[in-house]
N, C-alpha and C positions, 0 to 999 in steps of 0.2 A: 504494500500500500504506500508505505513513503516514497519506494521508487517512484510510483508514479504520479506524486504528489513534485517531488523533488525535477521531473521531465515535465511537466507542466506548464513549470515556473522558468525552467529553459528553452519551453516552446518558442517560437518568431510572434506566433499570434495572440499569446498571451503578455509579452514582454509589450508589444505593440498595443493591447489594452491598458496594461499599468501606465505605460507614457500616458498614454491618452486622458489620462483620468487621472494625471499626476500623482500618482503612487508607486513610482518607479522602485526600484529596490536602489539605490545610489550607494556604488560601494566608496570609502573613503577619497582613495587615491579620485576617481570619478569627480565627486563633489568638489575636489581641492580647484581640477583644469577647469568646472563648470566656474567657481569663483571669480577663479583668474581670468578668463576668457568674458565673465560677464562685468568685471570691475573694470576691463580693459575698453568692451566696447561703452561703457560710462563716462571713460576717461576721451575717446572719441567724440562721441556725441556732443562730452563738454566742450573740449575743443573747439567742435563747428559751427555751437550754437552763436546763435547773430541775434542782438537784442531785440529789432523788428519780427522777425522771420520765424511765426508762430508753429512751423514744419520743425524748425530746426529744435524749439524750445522743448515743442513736443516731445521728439526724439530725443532729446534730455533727459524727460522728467522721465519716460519710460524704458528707456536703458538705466538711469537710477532707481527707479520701482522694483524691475526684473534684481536686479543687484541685491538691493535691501531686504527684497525677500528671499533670495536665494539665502542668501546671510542669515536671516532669523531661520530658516529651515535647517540650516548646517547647526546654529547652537542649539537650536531644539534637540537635534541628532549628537549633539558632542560630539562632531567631527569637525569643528571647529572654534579655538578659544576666541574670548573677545579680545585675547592680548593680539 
């Protein structure tokens, strides 16, 4: 029974429902590149924002959104400190 409890969870079609319904299983290592890759494109966005150019501002606030809560999910998970 856990075998196939255990190939379930390794299915394509089930892994592809957890994304989808953000309950992914996020192994450590995983969460750290999601961080860095989502801190980075924040760090873009800031760059390009133009104080008229409510595109730009946009694509700001929600490349910082995506961030912050990627963040509050990793300390929820303890896979990442606040230090």
């Amino acid at each position: 029974m856990r075998e196939g409890k255990k190939q379930a969870y390794e299915s394509e079609a089930t892994l592809d429902f957890l994304r989808s319904h953000d309950v992914n299983p996020v192994l450590e290592k995983d969460r750290e590149m999601q961080l860095k890759t989502s801190y980075m494109t924040f760090l873009q966005a800031h760059d390009k924002e133009k104080t008229q150019d409510i595109d730009s501002m946009l694509a700001r606030v929600n490349a910082e959104n995506g961030y912050v809560m990627l963040k509050s999910s990793a300390l929820k998970e303890n896979t990442f400190t606040p230090d």
